[in-house]
N, C-alpha and C positions, 0 to 999 in steps of 0.2 A: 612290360615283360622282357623286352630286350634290353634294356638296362640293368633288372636282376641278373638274367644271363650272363652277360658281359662281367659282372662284379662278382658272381660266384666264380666265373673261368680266373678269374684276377686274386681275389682273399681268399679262395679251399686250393685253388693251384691246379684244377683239374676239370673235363668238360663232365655238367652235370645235366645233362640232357632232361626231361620227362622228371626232373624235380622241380619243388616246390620254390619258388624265387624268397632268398634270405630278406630281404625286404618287406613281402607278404609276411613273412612270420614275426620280425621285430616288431612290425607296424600292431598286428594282433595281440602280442604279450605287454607291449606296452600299455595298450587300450585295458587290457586286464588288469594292470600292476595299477594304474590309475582309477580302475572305476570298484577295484576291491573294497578297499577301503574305506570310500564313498558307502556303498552299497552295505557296510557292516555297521555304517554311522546311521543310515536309515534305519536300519535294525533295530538299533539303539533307541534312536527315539521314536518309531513308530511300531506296531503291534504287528508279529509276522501270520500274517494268515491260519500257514501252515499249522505254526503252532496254539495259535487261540483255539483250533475245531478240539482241541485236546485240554484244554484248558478252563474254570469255571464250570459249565453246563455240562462238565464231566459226571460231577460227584451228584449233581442234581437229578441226572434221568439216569441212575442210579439206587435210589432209597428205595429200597422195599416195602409198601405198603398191606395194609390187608386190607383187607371188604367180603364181599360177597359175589360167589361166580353167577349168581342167577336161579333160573327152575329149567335145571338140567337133568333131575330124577336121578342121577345116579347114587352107588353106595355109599354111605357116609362110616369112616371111623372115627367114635366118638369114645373116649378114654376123662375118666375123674382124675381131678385134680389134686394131690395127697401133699401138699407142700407148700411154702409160700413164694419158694422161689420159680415150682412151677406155675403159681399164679401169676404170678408178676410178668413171667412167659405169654401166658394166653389174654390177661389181661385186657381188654378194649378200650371199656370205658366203665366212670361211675355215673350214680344218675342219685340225684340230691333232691326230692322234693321237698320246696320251703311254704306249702300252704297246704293245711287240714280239708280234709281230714287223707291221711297218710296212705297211699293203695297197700294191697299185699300182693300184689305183682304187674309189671311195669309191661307195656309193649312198646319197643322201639323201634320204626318203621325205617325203614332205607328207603322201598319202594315200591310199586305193585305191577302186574302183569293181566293184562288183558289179554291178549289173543293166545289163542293154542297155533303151534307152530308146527311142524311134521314129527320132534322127535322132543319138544318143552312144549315153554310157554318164552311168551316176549311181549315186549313193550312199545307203542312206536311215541306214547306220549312223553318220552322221556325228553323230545326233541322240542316240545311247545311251550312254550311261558305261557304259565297258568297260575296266578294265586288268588284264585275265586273260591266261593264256597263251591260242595261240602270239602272239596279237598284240602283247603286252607280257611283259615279266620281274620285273615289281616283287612278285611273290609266289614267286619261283621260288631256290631257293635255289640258290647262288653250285657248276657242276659243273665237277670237273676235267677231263670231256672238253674242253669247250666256255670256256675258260678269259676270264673279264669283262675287257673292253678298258675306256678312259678317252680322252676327248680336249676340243678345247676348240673351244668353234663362237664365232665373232664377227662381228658383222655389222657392214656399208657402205651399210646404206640402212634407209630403213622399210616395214616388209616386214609380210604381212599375218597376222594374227594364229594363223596354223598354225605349228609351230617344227618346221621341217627336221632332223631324226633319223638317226642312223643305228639300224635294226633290227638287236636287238630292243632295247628301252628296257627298265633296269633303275632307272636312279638319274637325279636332274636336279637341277643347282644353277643359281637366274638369279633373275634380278631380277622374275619374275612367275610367279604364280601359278597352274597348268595343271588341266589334265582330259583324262585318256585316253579317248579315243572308242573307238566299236566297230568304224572302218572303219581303224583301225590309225593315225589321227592325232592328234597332240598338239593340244588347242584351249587357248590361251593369255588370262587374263582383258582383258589389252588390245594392241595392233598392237604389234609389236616396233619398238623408234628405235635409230638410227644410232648404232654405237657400244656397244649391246649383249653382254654376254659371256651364254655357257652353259657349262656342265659336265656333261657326259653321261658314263653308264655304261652299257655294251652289250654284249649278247651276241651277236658279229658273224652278221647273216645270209650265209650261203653259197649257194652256185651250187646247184643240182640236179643229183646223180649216179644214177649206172644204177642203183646199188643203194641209194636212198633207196625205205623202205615209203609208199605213197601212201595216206591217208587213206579210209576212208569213211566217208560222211556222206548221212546220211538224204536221202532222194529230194528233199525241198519244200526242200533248204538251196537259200540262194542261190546258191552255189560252182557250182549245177548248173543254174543256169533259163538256157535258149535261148530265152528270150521275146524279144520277137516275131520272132526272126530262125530258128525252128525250121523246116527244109522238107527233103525228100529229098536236093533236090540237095546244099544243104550238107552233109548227111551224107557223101551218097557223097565229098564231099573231105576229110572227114576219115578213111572208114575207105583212102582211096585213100592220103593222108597215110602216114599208122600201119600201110602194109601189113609183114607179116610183121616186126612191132616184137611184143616180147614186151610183158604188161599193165603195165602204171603206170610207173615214172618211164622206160624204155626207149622208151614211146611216145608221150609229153610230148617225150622230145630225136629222134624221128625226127618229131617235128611240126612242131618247131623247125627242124631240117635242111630240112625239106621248104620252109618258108616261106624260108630263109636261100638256097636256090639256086635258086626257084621267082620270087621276088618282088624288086623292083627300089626302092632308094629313091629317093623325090625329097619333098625337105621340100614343096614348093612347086604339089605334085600337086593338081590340083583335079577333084571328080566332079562327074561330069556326069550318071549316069541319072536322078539323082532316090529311089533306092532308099535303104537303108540304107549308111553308108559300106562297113561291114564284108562287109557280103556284097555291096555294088560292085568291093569290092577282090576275093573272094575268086572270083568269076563271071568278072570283065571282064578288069582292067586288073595287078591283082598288084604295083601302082604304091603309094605311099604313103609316107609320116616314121614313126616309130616307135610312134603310136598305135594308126595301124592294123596293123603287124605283132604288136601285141602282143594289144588285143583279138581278131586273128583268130586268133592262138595260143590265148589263152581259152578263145573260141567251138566250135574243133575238138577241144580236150582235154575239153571238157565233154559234145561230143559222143559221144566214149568214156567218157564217166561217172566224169571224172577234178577234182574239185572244184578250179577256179581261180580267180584276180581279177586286175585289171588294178592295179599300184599305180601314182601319178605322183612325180614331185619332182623332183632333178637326180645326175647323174654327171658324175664328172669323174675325170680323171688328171693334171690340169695342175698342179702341185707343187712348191716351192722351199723348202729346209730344213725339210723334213719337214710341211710346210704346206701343205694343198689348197689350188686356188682355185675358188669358183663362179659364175659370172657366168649373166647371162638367159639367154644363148644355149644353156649347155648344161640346159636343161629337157630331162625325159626322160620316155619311161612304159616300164614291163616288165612283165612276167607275172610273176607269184607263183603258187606250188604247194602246196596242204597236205599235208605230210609229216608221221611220225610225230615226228621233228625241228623239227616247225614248218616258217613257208610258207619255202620254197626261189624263190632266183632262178632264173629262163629270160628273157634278153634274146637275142630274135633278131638278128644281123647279118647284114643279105643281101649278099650277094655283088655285085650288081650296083648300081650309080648310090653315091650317096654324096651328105655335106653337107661344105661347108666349113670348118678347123679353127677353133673358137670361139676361139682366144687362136694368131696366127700362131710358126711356130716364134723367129724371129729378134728377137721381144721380150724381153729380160731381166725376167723377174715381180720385184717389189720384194723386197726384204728382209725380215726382220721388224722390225729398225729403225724402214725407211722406213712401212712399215705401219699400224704404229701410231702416228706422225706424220699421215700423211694421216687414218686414222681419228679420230684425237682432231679437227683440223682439221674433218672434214666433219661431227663430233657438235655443234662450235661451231655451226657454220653451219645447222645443225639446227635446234638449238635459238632462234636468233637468228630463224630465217627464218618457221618456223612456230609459233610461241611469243611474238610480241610482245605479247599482252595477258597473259600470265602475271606480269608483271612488277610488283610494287606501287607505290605511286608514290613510293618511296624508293628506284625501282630495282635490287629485288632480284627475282630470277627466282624462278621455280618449283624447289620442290627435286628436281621428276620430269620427264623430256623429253617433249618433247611425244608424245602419243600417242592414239589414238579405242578407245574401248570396243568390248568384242567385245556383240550384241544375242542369241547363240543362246543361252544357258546365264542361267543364277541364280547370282549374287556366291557363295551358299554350296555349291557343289558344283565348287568349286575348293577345289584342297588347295596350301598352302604348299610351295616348294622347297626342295632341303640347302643351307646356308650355303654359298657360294659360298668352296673350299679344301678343302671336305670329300669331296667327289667326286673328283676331281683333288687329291689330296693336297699341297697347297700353305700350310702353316701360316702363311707371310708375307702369300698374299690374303684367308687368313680372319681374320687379324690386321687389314688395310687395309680388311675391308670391316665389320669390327667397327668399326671407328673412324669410318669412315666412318658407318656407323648412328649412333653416337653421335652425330657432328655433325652430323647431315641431325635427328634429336630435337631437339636443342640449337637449333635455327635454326627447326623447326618451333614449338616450345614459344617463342619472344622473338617472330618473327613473330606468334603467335596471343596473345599481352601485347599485342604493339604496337596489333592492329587491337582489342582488348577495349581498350584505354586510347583510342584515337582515337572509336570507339563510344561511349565513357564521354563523353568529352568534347563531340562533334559532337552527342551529346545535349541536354547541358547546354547548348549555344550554342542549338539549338534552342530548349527550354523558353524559357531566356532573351529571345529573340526575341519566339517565340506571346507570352508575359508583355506583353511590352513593347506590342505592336500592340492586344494585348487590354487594357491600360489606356488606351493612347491610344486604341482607338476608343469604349471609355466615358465617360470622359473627353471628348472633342471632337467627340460623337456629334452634339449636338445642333450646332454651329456648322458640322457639314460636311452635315447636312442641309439647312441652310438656304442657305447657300453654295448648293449642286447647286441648290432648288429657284430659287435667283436666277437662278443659270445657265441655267437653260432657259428663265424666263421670259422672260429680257433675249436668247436667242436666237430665242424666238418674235417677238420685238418689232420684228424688222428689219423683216418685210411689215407693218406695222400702224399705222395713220398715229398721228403725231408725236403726236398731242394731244387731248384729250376735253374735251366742252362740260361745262357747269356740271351738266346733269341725268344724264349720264352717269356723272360723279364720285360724284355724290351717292348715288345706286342704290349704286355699287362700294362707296362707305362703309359702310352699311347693309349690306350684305349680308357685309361682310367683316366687322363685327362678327359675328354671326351663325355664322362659322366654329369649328373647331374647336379647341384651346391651335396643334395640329402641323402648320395650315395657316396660322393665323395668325404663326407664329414666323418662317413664309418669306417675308411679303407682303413685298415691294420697298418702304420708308418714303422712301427715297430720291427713288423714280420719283412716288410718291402726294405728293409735296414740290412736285416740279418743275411736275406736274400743276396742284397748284391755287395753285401762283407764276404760269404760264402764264394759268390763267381769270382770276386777278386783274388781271394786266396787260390781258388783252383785252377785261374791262370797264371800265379805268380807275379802279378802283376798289382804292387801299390798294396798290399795287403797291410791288414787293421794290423797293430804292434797289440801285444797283449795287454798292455795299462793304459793304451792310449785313448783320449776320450772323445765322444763323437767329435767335440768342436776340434780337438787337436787333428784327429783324421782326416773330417774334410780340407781342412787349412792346409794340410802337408800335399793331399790331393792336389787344390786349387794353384802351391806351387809346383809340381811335376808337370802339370797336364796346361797352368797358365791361363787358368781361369780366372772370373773375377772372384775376389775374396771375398767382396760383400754377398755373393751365390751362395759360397761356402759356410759362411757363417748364419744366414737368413735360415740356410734348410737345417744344420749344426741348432738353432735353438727350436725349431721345430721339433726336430725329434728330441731334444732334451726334454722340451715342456710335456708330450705325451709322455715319454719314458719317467720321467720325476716327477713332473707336475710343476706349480708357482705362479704360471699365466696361461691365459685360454689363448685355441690355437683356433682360427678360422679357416675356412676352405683356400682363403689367398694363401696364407702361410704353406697349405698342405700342398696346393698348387707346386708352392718356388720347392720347396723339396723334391716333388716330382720330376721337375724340371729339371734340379741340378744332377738327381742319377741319371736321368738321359742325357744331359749334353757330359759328363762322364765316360756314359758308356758309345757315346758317339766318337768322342775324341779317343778312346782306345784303338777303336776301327779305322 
């Protein structure tokens, strides 16, 4: 610090007490002007933090998907479909079945609900690997009662990572990876995209007949808990329900009866007590959309100790060449039944009120044709819309549409699907989608060359770089230190009057000998020039001639004053080579200059 001292009173001309020493500061800018560089070559070749959290998994946890919010009982606005382009809007999915004899209306399950909740219903099996029977078929071998259907489901949107089933599941061929839950849903390892195929094998579930055996099932099962909605009064409606109904599936469909000519729909029904929906509806109003007919079927069968659940997803009948259609509108929930047969359908139909048809009669549904036109069309558009950072910057896309990961489950407790031709016996799509694997490898394997060779290289340009900056700044270390510490001095200099007396000078001489090689290499030789050109002129004594050149002036000095010449001429190329440049000048050189304006100004004295 006393050395900064000393060389600010010496280069600004003035005492600069409680500042910051010119040293401290060259020494910092320098460190900066050298590791800039550096720092924007790493840039270059490696990935900046900052900017990746913005980058990629932007556009991804982004897509909009649909699904189903649950059995939340509220108002539902349900509006017909009068167009094709507002079909194409609502849209879901199609549902193809390829084995006789042909339904006339489909149920597609997403998932079911057991427990009543304080203000629904909820699920906790949604959380357990389960693909046991009744819930599923994939362990159940192939019966000739019960003869295995095949069909094909393709989707129109991106839809949320449950895949829409028809029960019971036995076989699945698709482009991703599943896990049978415990609550009878399929969970998929990532959201299904637009344009999507599946192949499904199933053992079709059936309605509930009079003479299906009803299940029993230990007291604690869920099938059976009337939490929190258990009270007498509910009872009495149910045994008032089921009166003179014989036990089990007999009094399941006289419950059903009861609610179907008891209870009136309206999608759009809103409660008012504040109580439970289920026992709102089943007390007050007998009003409600399809949730509530079907939990309160639930609720009264279980009250006779008849193990039931709510499942949700959609139905439909809407159909054109043997082809369902499903759009939002027709979301649906029904009761399911444990039977020795597995769960059996009971969807109530009330008699009274009604919802408006989801797809109007006087629209022509597309073709399959047209279909698969428009879906190819809005998988583009898919993929274009929510996928632009997939793309590398040679413009080649991602070889998977865009899609968001499912967060309940572990990557490994998904199991792989059957090649897609192998479920649906179609040797030409497992032929197309072999090749296709093939090419989607082929294009993974040259992309992953491409970015390993651009790696290779963006490497190398780095190294090359850092190299470069790191010899030039050892190399030019020393002349950009001394540069920086001129620069600050000659900016302190503007407040600092123009000129210093003769004993001023002298001090500054002296004491800048005195300094260190690394402060001395930055003194200003230049300014210490003009300085004591300045005192010479304002004693009249030996002053600079106006054309005269440094070497000519000290030499005219050296004769007057009877110095050695060689003095003269030593500190004469000093300050030429700073002032011009042509050779490097070291601290000896700066030294003998210093030296000779003091014995100068000693011999005037």
């Amino acid at each position: 610090m006393n050395e900064d001292f000393e060389q600010n009173q010496i280069v600004e001309g003035g005492d600069l007490d409680d500042k910051p020493g010119v040293t401290d500061k060259v020494l910092l800018l320098a460190a900066l002007l050298i590791s800039l560089p550096i720092y924007l070559t790493l840039l270059f070749l490696f990935d900046d933090p900052a900017m990746s959290r913005h980058s990629g998994s932007t556009a991804a946890t982004s897509i909009p998907v649909k699904g189903l919010a649950g059995m939340r009982f509220t108002p539902q606005q349900l509006s017909t479909i009068n167009s094709e382009e507002e079909l194409m809007k609502e849209l879901v999915c199609t549902f193809e079945p390829k084995s006789r004899p042909f339904p006339a209306q489909i149920y597609l399950r997403s998932g079911t609900f057991e427990h009543f909740s304080v203000n629904g219903m909820q699920t906790e099996l949604d959380q357990t690997y389960d693909r046991s029977w009744p819930d599923f078929a994939f362990s159940v071998p192939t019966s000739s009662l019960r003869p295995v259907q095949t069909a094909d489901l393709q989707f129109f949107c991106n839809y949320e990572e449950k895949l829409l089933h028809a029960p019971v599941l036995k076989n699945l061929a698709g482009p991703l990876k599943f896990s049978a839950m415990g609550d009878g849903s399929i969970l998929l390892e990532k959201t299904i995209a637009v344009g999507d195929e599946f192949e499904i094998e199933y053992l079709p579930q059936s309605f509930l007949a009079p003479d299906d055996a009803i299940v029993e099932v230990a007291a604690g099962s869920p099938y059976l808990s009337t939490a929190p909605l258990f009270k007498a009064d509910l009872l009495e409606i149910a045994n008032r329900a089921a009166k003179d109904a014989a036990p089990g599936a007999p009094t399941v469909l006289q419950i059903a009866n009861f609610l179907e000519t008891q209870g009136e729909y309206k999608a759009d029904h809103l409660m008012k007590s504040g109580e439970h929906p289920v026992r709102e509806f089943l007390l007050q109003s007998m009003t409600g959309h399809c949730q509530h007919f079907s939990a309160a079927l639930v609720l009264l069968c279980r009250l006779r100790g008849i193990p039931a659940r709510v499942a949700s997803g959609y139905a439909t009948d809407k159909r054109r060449d043997n082809r369902f259609f499903v759009t939002s509108g027709m979301a649906h929930a029904w009761a399911e039944i444990l039977t020795a047969d597995g769960w059996k359908i009971v969807d109530p139909q009330p008699q009274r009120g009604g919802a408006p048809p989801p797809i109007t009669a006087s629209l022509a549904l597309p073709q399959i044709s047209r279909l698969n036109e428009l879906r190819e069309k809005l998988r583009q558009e898919n993929a274009q819309r929510f996928a632009p950072q997939s793309a590398d910057a040679d413009g080649e896309q991602e070889l998977e549409p865009p899609r968001m990961p499912q967060r309940q489950l572990d990557s490994n407790q998904f199991e792989r699907p059957q090649t897609p031709g192998t479920v649906v016996k179609d040797p030409a799509r497992t032929e197309k989608h072999q090749r296709e694997e093939t090419e989607k490898q082929y294009k993974k394997q040259s992309r992953d060359y491409t970015r390993i060779f651009r790696g290779v290289l963006r490497l190398t340009l780095a190294l090359l770089v850092i190299t470069f900056f790191c010899w030039l700044a050892i190399s030019k270390f020393e002349k950009l230190l001394k540069w920086l510490q001129k620069l600050f001095a000659r900016k302190a200099d503007v407040n600092e009057p123009p000129r210093q007396n003769e004993d001023e000078l002298r001090q500054n001489l002296g004491k800048l000998m005195q300094m260190s090689d690394f402060v001395l290499e930055g003194c200003d030789v230049i300014k210490l020039f003009n300085d004591f050109a300045d005192i010479m002129e304002m004693r009249g004594l030996l002053p600079r001639g106006e054309h005269e050149t440094p070497g000519e002036y000290f030499e005219r000095i050296c004769l007057d004053l009877n110095l050695r010449s060689a003095d003269g001429q030593a500190a004469a190329r000093c300050f030429e080579a700073e002032l011009y440049g042509g050779h490097k000048t070291g601290t000896a050189d700066t030294k003998k200059f210093l030296q000779f304006l003091q014995h100068v100004l000693t011999r005037l004295n």
